[in-house]
C-alpha positions, 0 to 999 in steps of 0.5 A, spaced: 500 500 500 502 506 499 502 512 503 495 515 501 492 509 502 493 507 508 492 515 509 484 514 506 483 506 509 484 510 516 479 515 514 474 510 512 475 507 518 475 512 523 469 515 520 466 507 520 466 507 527 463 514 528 457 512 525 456 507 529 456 510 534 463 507 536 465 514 538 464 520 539 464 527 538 472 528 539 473 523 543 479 516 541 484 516 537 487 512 531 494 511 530 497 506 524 505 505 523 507 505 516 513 501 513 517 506 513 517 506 520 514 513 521 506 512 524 500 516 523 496 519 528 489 523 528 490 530 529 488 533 536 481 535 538 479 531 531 472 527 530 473 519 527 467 522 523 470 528 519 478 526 518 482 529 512 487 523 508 492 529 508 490 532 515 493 526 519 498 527 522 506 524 520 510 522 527 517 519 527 518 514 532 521 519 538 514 522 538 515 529 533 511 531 529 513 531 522 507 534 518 499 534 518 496 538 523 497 536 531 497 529 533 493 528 539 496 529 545 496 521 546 501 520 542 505 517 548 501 511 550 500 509 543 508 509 543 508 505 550 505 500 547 509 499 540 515 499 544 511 494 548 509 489 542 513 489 535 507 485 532 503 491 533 502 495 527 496 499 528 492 501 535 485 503 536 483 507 542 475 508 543 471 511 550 466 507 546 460 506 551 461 499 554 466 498 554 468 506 558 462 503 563 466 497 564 472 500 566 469 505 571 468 499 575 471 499 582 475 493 584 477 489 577 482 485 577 488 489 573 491 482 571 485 479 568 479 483 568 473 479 565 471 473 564 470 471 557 462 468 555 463 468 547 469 464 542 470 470 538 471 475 545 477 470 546 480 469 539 479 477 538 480 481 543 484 476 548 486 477 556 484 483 557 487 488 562 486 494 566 491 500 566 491 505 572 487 511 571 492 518 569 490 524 566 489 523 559 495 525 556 499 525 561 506 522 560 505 516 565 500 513 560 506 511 556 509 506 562 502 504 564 501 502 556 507 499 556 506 495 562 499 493 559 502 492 551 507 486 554 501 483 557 496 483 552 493 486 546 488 489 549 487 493 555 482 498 559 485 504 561 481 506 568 475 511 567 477 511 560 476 507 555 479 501 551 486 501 547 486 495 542 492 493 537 493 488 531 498 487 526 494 492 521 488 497 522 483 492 520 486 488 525 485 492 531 478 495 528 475 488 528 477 486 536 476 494 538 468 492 536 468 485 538 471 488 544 465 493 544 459 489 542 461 484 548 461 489 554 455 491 551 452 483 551 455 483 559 451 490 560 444 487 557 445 480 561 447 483 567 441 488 567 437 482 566 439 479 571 441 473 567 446 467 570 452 468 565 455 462 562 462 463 562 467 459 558 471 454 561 478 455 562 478 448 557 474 451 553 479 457 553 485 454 551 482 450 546 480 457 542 487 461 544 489 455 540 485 457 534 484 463 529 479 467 528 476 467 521 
């Protein structure tokens, strides 16, 4: 692919996500590495839904900004997590309702957060962590994110929302809503008062060994 196109691919899909209600207003950020090396970033206080292919802003790997307009002030966490997980080349960051709800929720287990009750929560998403609560944008994010990436490709940063990553952008779009979608199911079964089915852990680790299709 070449530049413009991953240019207009994370436009496409940014604007995917805001439609369907996956953000909001100007929340969450997308980041994508080129094979350059060097990452595209959305701009600061920018919509998913009304992002312009030449608008994105160009990144070095030390953080600077080389053209496009002004990155998002995230850029440290998202570099926590590169560093963290050579195999990641893309993340998507959300404060998607469900899944924000969820990690505002007192007492999670930072480890290992939720118990999982569908095959493709496991096959997509994985373990899911939980990173300490810090301002957003603030630089301790960077640590916290890194800290989070070695263990699992998906994390919740507390009060705050979810970080997903994959080898490419479709990738890490597809587990940040499958992500999404299952927080949703939790709430809707919870406000029910259903028993949930969990997985066992048999059936767990006879899908980490699987691939989704």
């Amino acid at each position: 692919m070449t530049d413009q196109a991953y240019r207009e691919q994370l436009v496409e899909l940014g604007a995917s996500l805001f439609n369907r209600g996956y953000s909001v207003g100007s929340g969450g950020n997308i980041s994508l590495k080129l094979p350059d090396g060097n990452f595209l970033f959305t701009p600061t206080n920018s919509s998913l839904g009304r992002l312009k292919a030449d608008e994105l802003s160009l990144v070095d790997p030390e953080g600077n900004h080389l053209g496009g307009h002004k990155p998002t002030k995230e850029i440290p966490m998202h570099m926590g997590v590169y560093e963290a997980r050579p195999d990641c080349n893309a993340i998507v960051h959300l404060h998607s309702t469900y899944a924000t709800a969820y990690s505002s929720i007192a007492g999670l287990d930072p480890t290992d957060a939720f118990t999982p009750f569908t095959p493709y929560f496991v096959m997509k998403v994985g373990k899911l962590l939980v990173a300490p609560y810090y301002k957003p944008g603030s630089p301790m994010l960077k640590q916290a994110a890194r800290d989070a990436g070695l263990k699992a490709s998906a994390f919740l940063l507390a009060n705050h929302g979810a970080v997903v990553c994959g080898g490419s952008l479709i990738e890490a779009a597809n587990a940040a809503e499958e992500l999404e979608e299952t927080m949703k199911l939790y709430f809707l079964l919870m406000s029910s008062n259903q028993s949930i089915r969990y997985l066992t852990s048999e059936e767990i680790s006879e899908l980490t060994q699987a691939k989704a299709p």
